[in-house]
ZAKOLRO-354419 format. One record per residue (C-alpha): residue in three letters; x, y, z. Coordinates in Angstrom, 2 decimals, m for minus. Layout:
<recs>
<rec><res>ALA</res><X>X</X><Y>Y</Y><Z>Z</Z></rec>
...
</recs>
This chain:
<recs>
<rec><res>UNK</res><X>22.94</X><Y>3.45</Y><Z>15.40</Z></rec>
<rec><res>UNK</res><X>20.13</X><Y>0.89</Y><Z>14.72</Z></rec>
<rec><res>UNK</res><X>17.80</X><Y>3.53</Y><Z>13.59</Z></rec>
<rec><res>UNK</res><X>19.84</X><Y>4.75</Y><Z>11.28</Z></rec>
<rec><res>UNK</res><X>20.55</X><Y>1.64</Y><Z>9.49</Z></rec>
<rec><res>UNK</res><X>17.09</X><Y>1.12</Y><Z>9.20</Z></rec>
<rec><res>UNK</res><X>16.38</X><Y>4.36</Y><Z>7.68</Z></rec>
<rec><res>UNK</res><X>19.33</X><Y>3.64</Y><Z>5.23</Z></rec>
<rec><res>UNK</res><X>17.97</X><Y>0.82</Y><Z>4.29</Z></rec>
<rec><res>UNK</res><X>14.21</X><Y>1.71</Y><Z>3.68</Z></rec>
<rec><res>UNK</res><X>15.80</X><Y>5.00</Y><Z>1.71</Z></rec>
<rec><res>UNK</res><X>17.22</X><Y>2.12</Y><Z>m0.25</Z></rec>
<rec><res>UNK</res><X>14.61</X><Y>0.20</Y><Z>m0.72</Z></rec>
<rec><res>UNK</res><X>12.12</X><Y>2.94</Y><Z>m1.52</Z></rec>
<rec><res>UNK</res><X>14.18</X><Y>4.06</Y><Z>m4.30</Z></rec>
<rec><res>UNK</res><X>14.75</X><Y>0.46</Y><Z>m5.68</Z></rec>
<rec><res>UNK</res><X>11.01</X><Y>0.48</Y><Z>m5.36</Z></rec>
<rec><res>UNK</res><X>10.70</X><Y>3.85</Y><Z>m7.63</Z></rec>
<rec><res>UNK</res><X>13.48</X><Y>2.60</Y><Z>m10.16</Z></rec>
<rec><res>UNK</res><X>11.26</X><Y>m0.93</Y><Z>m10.40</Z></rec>
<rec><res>UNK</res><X>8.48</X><Y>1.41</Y><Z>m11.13</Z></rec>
<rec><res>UNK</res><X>9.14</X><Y>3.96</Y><Z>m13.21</Z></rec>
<rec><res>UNK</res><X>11.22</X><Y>0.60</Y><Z>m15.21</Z></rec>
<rec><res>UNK</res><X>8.07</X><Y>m0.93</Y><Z>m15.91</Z></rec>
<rec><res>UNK</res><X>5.48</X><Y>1.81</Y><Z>m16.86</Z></rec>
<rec><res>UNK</res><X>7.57</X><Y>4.12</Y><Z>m19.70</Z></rec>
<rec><res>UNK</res><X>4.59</X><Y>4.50</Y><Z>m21.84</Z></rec>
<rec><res>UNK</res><X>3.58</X><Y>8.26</Y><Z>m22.18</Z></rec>
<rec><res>UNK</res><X>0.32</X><Y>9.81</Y><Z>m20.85</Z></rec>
<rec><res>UNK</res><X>m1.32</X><Y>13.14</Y><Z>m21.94</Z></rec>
<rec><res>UNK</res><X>m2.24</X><Y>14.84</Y><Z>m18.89</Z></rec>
<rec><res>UNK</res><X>m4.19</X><Y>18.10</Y><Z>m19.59</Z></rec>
<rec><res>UNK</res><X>m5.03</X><Y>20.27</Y><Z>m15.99</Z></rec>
<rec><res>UNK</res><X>m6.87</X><Y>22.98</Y><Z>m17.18</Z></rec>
<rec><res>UNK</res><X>m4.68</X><Y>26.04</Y><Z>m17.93</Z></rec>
<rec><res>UNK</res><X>m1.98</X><Y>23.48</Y><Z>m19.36</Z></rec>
<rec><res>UNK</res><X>m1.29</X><Y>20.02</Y><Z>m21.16</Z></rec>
<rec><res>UNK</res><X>1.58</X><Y>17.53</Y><Z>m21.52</Z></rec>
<rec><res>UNK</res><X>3.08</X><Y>14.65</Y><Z>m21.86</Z></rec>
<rec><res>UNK</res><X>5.28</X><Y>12.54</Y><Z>m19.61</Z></rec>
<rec><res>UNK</res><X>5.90</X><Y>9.05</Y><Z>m18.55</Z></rec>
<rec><res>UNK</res><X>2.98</X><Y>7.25</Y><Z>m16.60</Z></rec>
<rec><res>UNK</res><X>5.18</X><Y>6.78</Y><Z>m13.53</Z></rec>
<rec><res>UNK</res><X>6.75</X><Y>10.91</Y><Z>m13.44</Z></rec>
<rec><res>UNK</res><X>2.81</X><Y>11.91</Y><Z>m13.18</Z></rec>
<rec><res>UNK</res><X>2.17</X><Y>8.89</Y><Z>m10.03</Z></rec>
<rec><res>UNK</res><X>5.60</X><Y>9.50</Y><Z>m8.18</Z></rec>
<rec><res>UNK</res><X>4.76</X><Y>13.79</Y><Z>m8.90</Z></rec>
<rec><res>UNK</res><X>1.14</X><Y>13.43</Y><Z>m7.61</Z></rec>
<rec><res>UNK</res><X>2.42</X><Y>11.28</Y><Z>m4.42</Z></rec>
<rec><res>UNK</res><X>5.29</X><Y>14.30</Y><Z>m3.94</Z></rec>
<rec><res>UNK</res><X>2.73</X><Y>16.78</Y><Z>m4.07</Z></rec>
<rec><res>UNK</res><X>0.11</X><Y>15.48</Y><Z>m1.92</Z></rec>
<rec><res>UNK</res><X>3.55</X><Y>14.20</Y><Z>0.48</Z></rec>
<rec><res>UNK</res><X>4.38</X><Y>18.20</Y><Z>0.39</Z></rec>
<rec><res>UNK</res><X>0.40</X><Y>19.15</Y><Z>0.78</Z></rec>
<rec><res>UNK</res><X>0.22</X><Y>16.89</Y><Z>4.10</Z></rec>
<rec><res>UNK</res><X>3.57</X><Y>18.17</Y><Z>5.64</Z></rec>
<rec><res>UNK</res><X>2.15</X><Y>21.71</Y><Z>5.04</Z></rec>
<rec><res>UNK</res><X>m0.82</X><Y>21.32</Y><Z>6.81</Z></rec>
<rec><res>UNK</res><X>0.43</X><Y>19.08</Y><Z>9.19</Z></rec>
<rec><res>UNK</res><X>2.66</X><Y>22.11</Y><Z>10.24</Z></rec>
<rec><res>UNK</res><X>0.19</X><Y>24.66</Y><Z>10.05</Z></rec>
<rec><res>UNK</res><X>m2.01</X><Y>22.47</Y><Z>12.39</Z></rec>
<rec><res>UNK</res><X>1.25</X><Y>21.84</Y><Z>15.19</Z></rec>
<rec><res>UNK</res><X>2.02</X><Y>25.65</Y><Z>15.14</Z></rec>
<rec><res>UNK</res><X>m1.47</X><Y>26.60</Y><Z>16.03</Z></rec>
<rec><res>UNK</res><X>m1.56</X><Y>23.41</Y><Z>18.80</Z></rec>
<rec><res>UNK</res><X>1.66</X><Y>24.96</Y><Z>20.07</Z></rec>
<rec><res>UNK</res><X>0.50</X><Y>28.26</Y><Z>20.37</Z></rec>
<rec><res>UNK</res><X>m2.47</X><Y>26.71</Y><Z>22.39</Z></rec>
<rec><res>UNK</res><X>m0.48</X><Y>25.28</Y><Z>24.46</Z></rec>
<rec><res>UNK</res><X>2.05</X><Y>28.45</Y><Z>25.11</Z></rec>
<rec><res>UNK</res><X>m1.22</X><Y>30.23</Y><Z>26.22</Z></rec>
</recs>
């Protein structure tokens, strides 16, 4: 029961967090990556970058447990 409070509240307070944020950087950046360019608000390019390197560790992070499992099994 206690954990889950917790995690209510620092779901809360991470998004209170990302509101405050994205509040206080709305100026637009260019951002040009090679094979494509455009424009978007300073904190949509920080909280996308932190999703994708958030979704780029949990990949390899499961990648690595499968093969430790496997190990193990053997």
């Amino acid at each position: 029961m206690v954990r889950r409070i917790l995690l209510i509240v620092l779901l809360i307070t991470v998004a209170l967090m990302a509101l405050l944020f994205g509040w206080l950087n709305p100026d637009p950046v260019s951002l040009d990556l090679g094979f494509a360019a455009f424009t978007a608000p300073l904190s949509f390019i920080c909280i996308g970058a932190l999703l994708l390197g958030w979704l780029f560790g949990l990949g390899t992070g499961s990648v690595w447990s499968l093969r430790k499992s496997r190990q193990n099994r053997r």
